[in-house]
N, C-alpha and C positions, 0 to 999 in steps of 0.2 A: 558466191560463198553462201552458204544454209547459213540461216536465221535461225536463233533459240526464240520460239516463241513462249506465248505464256499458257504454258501445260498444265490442266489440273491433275490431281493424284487421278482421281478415275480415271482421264483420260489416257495417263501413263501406264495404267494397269491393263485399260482397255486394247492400247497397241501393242503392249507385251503379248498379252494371249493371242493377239489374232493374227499378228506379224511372226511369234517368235523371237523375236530381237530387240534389243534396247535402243528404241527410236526416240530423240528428246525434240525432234525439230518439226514435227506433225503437232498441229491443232489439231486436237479429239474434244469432243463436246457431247453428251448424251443430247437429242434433239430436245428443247426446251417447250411445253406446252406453251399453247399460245404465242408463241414469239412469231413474229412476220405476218402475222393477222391467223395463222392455219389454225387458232381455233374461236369460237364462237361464243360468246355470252351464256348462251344457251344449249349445254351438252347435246340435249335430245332434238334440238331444229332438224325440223324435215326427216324425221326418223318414224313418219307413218302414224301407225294406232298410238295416241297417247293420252292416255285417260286421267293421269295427274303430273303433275309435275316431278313426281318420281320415278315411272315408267315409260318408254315404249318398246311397241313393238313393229319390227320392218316385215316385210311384205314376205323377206327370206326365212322369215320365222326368229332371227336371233331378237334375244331381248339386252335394252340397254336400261342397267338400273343407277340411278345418281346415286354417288356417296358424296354429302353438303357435309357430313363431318370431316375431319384431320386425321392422319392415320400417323401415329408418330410411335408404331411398335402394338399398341391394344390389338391391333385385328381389326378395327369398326369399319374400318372402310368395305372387309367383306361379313361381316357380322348383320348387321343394317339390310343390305340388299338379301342375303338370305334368309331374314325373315321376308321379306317381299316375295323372292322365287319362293319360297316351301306357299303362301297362301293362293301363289298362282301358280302352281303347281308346277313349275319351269326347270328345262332342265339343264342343272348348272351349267353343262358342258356349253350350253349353247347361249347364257350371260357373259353380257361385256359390264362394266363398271367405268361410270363414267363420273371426273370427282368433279365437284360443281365447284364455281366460281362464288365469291358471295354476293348475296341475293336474299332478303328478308323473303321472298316466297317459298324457302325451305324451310321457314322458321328458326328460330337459335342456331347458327351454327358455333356457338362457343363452346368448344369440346373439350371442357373441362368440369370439373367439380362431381367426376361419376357421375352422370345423367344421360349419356346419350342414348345408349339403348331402354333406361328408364322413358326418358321422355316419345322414343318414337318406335319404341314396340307394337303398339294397340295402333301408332299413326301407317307403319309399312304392310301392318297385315292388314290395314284397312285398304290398302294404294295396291295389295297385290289379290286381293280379294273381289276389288269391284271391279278390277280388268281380269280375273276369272270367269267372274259372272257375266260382262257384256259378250266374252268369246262365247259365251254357254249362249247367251240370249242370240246370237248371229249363228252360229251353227243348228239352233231351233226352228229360227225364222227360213235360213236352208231348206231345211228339211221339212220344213211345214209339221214340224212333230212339239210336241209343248215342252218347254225348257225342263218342266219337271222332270222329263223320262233322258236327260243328259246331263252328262257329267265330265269333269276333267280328269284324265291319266296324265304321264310325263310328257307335257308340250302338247296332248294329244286334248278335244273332245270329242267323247265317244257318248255314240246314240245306243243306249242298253237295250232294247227288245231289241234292235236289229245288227249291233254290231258295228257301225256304220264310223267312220272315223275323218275327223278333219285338223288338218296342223294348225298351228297358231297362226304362223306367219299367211297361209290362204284367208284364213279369218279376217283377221286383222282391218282391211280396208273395208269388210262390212259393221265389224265391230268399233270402227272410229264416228260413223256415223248414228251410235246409238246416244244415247244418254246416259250418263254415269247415274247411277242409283244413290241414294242416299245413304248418308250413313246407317239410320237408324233400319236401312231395307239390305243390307249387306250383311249375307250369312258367312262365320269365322268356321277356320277347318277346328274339327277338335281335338281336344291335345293330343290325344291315341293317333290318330290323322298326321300329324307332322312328320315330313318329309326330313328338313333339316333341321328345322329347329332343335334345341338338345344336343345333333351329334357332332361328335368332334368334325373338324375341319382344317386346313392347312391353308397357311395365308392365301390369300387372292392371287397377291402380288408376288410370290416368292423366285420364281424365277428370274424378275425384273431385281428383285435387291441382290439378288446374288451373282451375278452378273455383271452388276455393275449399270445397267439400263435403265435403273429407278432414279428420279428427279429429286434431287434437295434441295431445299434452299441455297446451298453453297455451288449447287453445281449449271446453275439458272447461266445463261449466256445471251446478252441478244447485239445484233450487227452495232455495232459502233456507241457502245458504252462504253463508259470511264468507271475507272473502280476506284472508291473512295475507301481512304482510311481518316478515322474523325479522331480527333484529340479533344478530349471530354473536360468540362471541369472538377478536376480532381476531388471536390467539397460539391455537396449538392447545393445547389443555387449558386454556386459562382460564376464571375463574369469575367471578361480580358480585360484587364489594365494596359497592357499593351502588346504586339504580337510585329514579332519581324522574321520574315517569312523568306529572305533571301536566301539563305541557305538551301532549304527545301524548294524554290524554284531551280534552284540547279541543279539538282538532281534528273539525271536519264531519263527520258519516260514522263516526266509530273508536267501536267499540265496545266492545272490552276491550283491554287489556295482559296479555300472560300470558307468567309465565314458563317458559322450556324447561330441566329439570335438566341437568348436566353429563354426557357419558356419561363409564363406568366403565370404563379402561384394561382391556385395549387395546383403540381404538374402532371398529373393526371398521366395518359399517353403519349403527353408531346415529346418531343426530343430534347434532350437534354442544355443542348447547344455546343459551343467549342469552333473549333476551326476543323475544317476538312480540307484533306489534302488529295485531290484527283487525278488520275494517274493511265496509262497504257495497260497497266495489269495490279497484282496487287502488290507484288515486291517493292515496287517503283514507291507506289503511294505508301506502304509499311516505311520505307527510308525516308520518303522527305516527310513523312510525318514526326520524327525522329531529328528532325535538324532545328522545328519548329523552335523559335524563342517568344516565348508566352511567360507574362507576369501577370498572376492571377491574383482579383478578388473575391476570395474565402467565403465571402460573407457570414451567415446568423450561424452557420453551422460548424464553424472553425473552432470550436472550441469542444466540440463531443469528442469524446475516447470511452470506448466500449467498460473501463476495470469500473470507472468512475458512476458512469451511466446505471451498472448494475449496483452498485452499492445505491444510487436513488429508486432505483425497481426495490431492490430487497426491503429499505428503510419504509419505503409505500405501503405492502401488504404485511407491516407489522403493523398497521394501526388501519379501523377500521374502515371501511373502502363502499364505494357502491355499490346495497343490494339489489342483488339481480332474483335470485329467489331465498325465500323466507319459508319454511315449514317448523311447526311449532315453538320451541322458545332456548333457542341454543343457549344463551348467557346463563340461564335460570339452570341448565341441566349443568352446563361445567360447574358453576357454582355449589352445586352439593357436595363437591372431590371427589374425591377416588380416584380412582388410574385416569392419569390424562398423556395421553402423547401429541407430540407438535413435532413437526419437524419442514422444514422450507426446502422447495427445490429452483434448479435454474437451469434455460435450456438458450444457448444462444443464437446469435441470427447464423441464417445457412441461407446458401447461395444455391441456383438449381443446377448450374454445372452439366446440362443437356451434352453428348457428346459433340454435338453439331450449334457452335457458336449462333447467335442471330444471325441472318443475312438478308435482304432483300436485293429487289431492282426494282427501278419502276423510272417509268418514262411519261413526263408531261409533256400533251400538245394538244395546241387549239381547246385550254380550259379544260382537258378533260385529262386523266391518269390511266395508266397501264398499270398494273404493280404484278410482280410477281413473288411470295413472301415463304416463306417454312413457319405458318402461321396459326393458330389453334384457333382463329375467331377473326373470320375474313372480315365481317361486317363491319368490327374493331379496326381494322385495316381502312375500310372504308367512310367511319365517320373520323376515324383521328386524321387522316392524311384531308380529306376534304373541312376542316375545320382549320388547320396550318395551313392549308393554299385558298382558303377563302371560295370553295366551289362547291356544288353541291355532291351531293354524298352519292349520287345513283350515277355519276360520272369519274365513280371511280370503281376501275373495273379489275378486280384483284382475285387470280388466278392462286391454287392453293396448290403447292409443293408435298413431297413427302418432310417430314420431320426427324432428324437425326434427336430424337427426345423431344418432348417440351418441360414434363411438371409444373404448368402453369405459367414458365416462363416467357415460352412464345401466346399464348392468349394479349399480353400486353404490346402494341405494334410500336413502339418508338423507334425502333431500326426503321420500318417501311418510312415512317415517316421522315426519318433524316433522306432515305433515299428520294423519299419523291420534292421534299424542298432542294435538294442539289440538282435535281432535273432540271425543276423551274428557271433556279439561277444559271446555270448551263446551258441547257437548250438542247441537252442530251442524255439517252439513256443512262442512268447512274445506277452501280452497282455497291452495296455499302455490304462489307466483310469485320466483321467483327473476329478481333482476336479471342483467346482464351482471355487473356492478361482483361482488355474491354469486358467479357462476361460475365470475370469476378468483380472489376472494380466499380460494376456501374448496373447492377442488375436491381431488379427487385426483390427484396431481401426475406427471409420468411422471417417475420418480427421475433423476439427476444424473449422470454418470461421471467420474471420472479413468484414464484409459488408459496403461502405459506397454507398449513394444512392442520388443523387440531381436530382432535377426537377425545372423545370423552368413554371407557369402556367399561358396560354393566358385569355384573357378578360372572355371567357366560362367557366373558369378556367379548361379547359384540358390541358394537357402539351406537351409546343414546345420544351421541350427538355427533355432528359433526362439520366444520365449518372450513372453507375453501376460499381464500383469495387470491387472485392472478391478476395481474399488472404487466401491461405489455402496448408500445405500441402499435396502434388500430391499422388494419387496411384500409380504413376510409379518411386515413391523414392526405391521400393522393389526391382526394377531391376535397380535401376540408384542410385547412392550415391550423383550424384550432383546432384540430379531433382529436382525444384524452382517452376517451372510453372507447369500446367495444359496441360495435352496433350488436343489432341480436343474433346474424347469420355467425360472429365472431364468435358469443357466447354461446352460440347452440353445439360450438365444436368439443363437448365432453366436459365443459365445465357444469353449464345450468340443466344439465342433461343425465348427472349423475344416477345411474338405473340402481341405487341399493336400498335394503326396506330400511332404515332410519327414519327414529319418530322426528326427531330434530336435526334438521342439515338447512343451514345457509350456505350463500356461495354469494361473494362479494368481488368486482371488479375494481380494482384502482387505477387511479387517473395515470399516462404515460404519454409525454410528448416524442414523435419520430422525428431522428434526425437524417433518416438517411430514407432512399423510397423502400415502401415497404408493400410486398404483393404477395397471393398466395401461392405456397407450393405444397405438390403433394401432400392431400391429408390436413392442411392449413392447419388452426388451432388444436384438431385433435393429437396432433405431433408432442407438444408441450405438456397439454391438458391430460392425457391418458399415461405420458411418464410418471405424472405426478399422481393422479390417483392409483393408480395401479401399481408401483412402487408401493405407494403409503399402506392402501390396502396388505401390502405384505409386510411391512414396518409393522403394523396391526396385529395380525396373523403370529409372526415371532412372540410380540409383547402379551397376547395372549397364551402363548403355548400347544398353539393350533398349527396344522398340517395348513399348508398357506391355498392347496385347494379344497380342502374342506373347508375353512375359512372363508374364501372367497364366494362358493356355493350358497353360503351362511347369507352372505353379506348381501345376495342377489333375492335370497326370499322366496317365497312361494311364487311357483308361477303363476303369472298374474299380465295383464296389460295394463300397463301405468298410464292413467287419467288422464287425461289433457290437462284436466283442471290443475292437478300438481304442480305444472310444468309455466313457466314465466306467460301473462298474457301473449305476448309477442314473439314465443316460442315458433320460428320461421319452417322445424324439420326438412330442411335440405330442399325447403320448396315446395315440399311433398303435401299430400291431404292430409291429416293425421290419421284419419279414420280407415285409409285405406295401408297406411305404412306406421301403425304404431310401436313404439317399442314394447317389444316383446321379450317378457323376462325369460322364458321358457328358450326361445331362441339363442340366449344366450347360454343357456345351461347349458344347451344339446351343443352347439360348437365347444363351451368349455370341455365338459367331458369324453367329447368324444378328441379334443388334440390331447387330454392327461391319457386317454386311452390309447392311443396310437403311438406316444412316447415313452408309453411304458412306466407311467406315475407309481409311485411307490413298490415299484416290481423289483429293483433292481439295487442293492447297496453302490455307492459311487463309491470310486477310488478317492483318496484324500487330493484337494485340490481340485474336484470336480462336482458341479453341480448341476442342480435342476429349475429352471425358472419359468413361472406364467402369469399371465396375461390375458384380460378376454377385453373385447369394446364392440359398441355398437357406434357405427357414423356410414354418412352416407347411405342409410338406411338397409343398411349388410352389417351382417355378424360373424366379427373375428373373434379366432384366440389360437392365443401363441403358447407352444411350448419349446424353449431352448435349451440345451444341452450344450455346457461349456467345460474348456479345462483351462485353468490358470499355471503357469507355468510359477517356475523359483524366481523368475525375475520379472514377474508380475505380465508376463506376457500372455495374451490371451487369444483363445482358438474354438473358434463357433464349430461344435461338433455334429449338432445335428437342429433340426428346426423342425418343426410340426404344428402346422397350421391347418384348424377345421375352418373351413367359410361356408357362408351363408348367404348368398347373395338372391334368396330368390330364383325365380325361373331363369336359368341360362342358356343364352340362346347357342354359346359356342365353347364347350367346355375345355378346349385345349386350350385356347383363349386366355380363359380365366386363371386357369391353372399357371399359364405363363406369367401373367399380370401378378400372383400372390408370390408366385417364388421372384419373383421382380424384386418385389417390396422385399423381403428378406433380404436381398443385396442391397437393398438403397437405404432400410432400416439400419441396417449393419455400419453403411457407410457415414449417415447421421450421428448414431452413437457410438460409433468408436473414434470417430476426427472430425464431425463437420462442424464448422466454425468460423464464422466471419466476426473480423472483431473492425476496430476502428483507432485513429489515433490523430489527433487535431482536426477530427473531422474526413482524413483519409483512407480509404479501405486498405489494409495491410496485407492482406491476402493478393497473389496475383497468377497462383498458375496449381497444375495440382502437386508441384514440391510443398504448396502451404497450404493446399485445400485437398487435401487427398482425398481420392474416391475409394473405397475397398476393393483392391485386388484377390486374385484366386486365393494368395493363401489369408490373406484377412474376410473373405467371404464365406457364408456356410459353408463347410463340408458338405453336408447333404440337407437339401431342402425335401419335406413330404407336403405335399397339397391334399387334405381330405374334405374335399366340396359334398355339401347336406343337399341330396334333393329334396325339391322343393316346390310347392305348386303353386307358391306366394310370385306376386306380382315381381317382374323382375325390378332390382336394386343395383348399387353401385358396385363395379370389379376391379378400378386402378386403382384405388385410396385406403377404400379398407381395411388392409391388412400389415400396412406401413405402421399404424398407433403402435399396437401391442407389442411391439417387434423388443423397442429399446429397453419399456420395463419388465419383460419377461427375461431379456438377456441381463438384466441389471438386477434383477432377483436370484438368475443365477450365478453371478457371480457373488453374490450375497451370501448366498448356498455353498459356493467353492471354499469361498476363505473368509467369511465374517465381516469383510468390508461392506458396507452400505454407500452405496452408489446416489447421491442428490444432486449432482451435477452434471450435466453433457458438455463437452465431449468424452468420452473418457480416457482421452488421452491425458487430462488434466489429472487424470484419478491416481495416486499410490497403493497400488494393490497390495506389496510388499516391503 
């Protein structure tokens, strides 16, 4: 008799297509990198010429370039290597991409926070530039002719007085015997000179995802795993009071019960704990996870509920909070009267909700780990898992997946790491499957704010003062138990950062204890911090009598590069040098005006019930602005008509890329401010699937999204993040615009438009 075995959907889809027929009793698996030893440490081993660790080249001329970042939708995994091919002048057709395992000899691979191609732009035209040069130097030494009079064409170098022409791949064994040139002796193509750099491009991978042939995390398989389903404790930091697990052994299929110990404040990446229940497939383990009886201790945190929690955020930033920066003498300026407005905002915690749950696998033997992860920061992977099994860190060897999403979510390994302590205790590869229901109730949370906001406004009605508190807990509660405040990386996110000419502006933090874990997601603090200013900024604008984009033009000032000195000692800018990435006020005009221009700014009378709203911000050292187009219906229902977004991101290496990435943000901005919302209740997350965490659907997402990218000959900048701030207060200004409601709250589902 056939056996139903355990089919994933791809594989399901897979035998549909290629059978015809609806076959449920064939194992289909996309082949799992690295699984059964078939692949190596080291991408590029024994692949001939290889002058860094990002390149080589075979004898047959193809070149194989490392992608060490995560490709979870940006494009970086081919964005990366064709800066590499345009400086070695290669030709695509004949690149492979080969994704690296992690390994501190690629340096960061944590692919997150906008920085990747920030950080290794100047590093891959460096890597594809000095393997230019050594083929230049071996086809010289050839021809006994001096490197000067050769040069590179497509894959080709060619001898110019004579014509003369040699492939890469012939090259190559004489060009591995040279010496890499130094940095400072390595000549860069120029910019007129680039091959790819700049032009559009179409994924690497694209036939593989569409297909169905591309690797996720979820879709990882290796010979004789158990798949685990973990029962978490509902309250963070709780532990089992007691657990009777007979039911869930009887269940078909399960094969052990095992428990996961509690981790040890502050929980940083560890796993959370609970019981795991290990199984033949996943169903097996979803049900006897389900029969589990567990009587839990709650503990410190059993008593937080979200309505409560905010009513101590809001009462915090009524009274005065720690300065973070100080320019001239706010108290003194409100003090004289005149028009003053205040008004407080509140944004709550959100969950990243990636379409593609966590999953790992990972297999412990003889002291050392295998891990296979859908992971944004393999290294992450390998010092959390080798710190929970007590082994060192370069003995764990974790193989990088494609990513069904991350938004930061996947950067934090605490899945790898339940899988690889269930190894341990097993003795067998473990496969850990996270539900949706697990993703919401046990993620890292994007923290909560309370905002309050005063201005003070001169006879022009711009403002001579203006003061900013925000209270929220910290990301760095995961490594600290006491952390209250904001490190500076928190405050650099649009708070202590605010780019407007104001004689007098303070911006004060108040203290906020986490109860629940709390990590970054797209866009981190600037998510909060630019509702609130940018909102208030048009609060402003109204109370003046001002056109809220002449207003805000007002408010930006002469163009100018704003001082270091202004800005908090410890002012971190995204990592960046200042000197070489300052904020630049002029940059923000030119994106302002040119998204009011493309939308059609004061061109057009709105129908009643429909409005216009913007936005501009700088983060991640890229300049957005948003303009949104809404219509509010009679029952207060709302419909994103149009979106227009100018960016600024500096040099872009892959303009369709980008362009994907900002219209991204429109949807994910959309889905933030119209329902995202994580609350809490005895300490339990209430939220558990997207009936209660909705994500915005076609007809809740823009109608029509415009991308207007500024060329730009500035250093390149961040493209996933940027464009997410502006989104919620542009669209909350226009509804402002539609019907006179003023919007200080997210979600706005909460809001009565009518």
């Amino acid at each position: 008799m056939n056996r139903i075995e355990n089919a994933s959907r791809r594989g399901f889809l897979q035998g549909l297509v290629s059978a015809g027929a609806l076959v449920l009793c064939v194992r289909a698996y996309p082949e799992t990198p690295g699984a059964a030893g078939s692949a190596s440490a080291d991408p590029l081993a024994g692949e001939g010429f290889q002058p860094n660790v990002y390149l080589a080249i075979a004898r047959d001329g193809s070149v194989s370039i490392i992608a060490h970042r995560s490709e979870m939708g940006t494009g970086i995994r081919a964005s990366l290597p064709r800066v590499v091919a345009d400086e070695l002048d290669a030709d695509w057709a004949r690149v492979r991409i080969e994704q690296a395992v992690g390994d501190p000899k690629y340096g960061t691979q944590d692919t997150d926070g906008s920085k990747s191609v920030r950080l290794f732009f100047d590093v891959m035209r460096q890597a594809g530039a000095s393997a230019r040069m050594m083929l230049v130097s071996a086809a010289a030494q050839q021809w006994k002719v001096p490197a000067a009079e050769c040069a590179t064409d497509l894959h080709i170098v060619v001898h110019r007085p004579t014509g003369r022409k040699l492939g890469y791949g012939e090259l190559a064994p004489a060009a591995a015997k040279l010496p890499v040139p130094k940095k400072e002796e390595v000549t860069l193509k120029a910019r007129s000179a680039w091959r790819y750099i700049g032009k559009e491009a179409k994924n690497y991978d694209v036939k593989e995802l569409c297909s169905g042939q591309a690797i996720f995390g979820q879709d990882v398989h290796v010979d004789g795993m158990l798949y685990a389903s973990v029962e978490r404790p509902p309250v963070l930091g709780g532990k089992i009071k007691s657990l009777d697990d007979k039911e869930a052994l009887g269940v078909a299929g399960v094969r052990q019960v095992v428990p996961i110990e509690p981790f040890t404040p502050p929980h940083g990446f560890q796993a959370l704990g609970g019981v795991a229940v290990l199984a033949d497939s996943t169903w097996p383990a979803m049900q006897g996870r389900k029969k589990l009886k567990i009587e839990w201790d709650h503990g410190a945190h059993a008593g937080y509920s979200s309505e409560a929690y905010k009513r101590e955020l809001q009462a915090a930033v009524r009274k005065p909070c720690k300065v973070i920066r100080n320019a001239g003498d706010v108290d003194a300026e409100f003090s004289r009267g005149g028009k003053v407005v205040e008004a407080e905002y509140y944004a709550p915690h959100l969950a990243h909700a990636p379409m593609e749950p966590p999953a790992a696998v990972a297999e412990y033997r003889d002291g050392k780990v295998t891990a296979w992860v859908c992971t944004q920061n393999p290294q992450a992977v390998q010092g959390a898992v080798a710190e929970a099994l007590g082994i060192r860190k370069e003995d764990v060897l974790c193989h990088v997946t494609f990513l069904g999403g991350g938004f930061g979510r996947k950067s934090k390994p605490d899945f790898a790491v339940e899988a690889a302590i269930l190894s341990k205790k097993t003795g067998r590869p473990v496969k850990v499957v996270w539900t949706r229901e697990d993703d919401l109730r046990f993620d890292y949370y994007h923290t909560v704010s309370a905002m309050y906001l005063k201005a003070a406004l001169g006879a022009d009605g711009k403002p001579t003062a203006w003061l900013h508190r925000s209270a929220f807990p910290p990301i760095n509660s995961m490594n600290d138990v006491n952390a209250v405040y904001g490190l500076p990386r928190d405050l650099n996110h649009g708070l202590c950062d605010v780019p407007f000419a104001i004689p007098n502006l303070r911006v004060e933090n108040g203290a906020a204890k986490a109860h629940v874990r709390i990590g970054w997601l797209r866009s981190v603090g600037n998510v909060y911090h630019a509702f609130a200013v940018q909102s208030f900024a048009d609060e402003l604008a109204h109370a003046a009598g001002r056109d809220s984009l002449d207003y805000l033009l007002a408010l930006l000032g002469p163009d100018r590069i704003i001082e270091r000195s202004v800005l908090p000692a410890d002012y971190p800018n995204y990592g960046a040098p200042y000197e070489k990435y300052p904020i630049d006020t002029a940059r923000l005009r030119r994106v302002l005006e040119l998204a009011a221009e493309k939308a059609g700014w004061g061109r057009q009378k709105l129908a009643q019930g429909s409005g216009m709203g913007l936005a501009v911000h700088r983060c991640f050292l890229s300049y957005a602005a948003t303009v949104v187009r809404v219509d509010v219906g009679d029952r207060g229902e709302i419909k994103i008509r149009r979106v227009d977004t100018a960016f600024d991101a500096g040099t872009v290496v892959n303009p369709e890329r980008v362009r994907a990435q900002v219209e991204g943000s429109a949807v994910f901005g959309a889905s933030l401010a119209l329902m995202g919302e994580i609350t809490a209740t005895n300490g339990v997350i209430d939220q558990s699937n997207f009936h209660n965490y909705p994500v915005a659907r076609m007809t809740e997402a823009p109608a029509e999204t415009h991308v207007h990218l500024v060329p730009s000959d500035a250093p390149p900048a961040g493209a996933g993040e940027p464009a997410v701030p502006p989104f919620a207060p542009a669209l909350c200004n226009a509804i402002f615009a539609a019907t006179g409601k003023r919007i200080r709250e997210l979600p706005l589902s909460r809001a009565k438009l009518v």
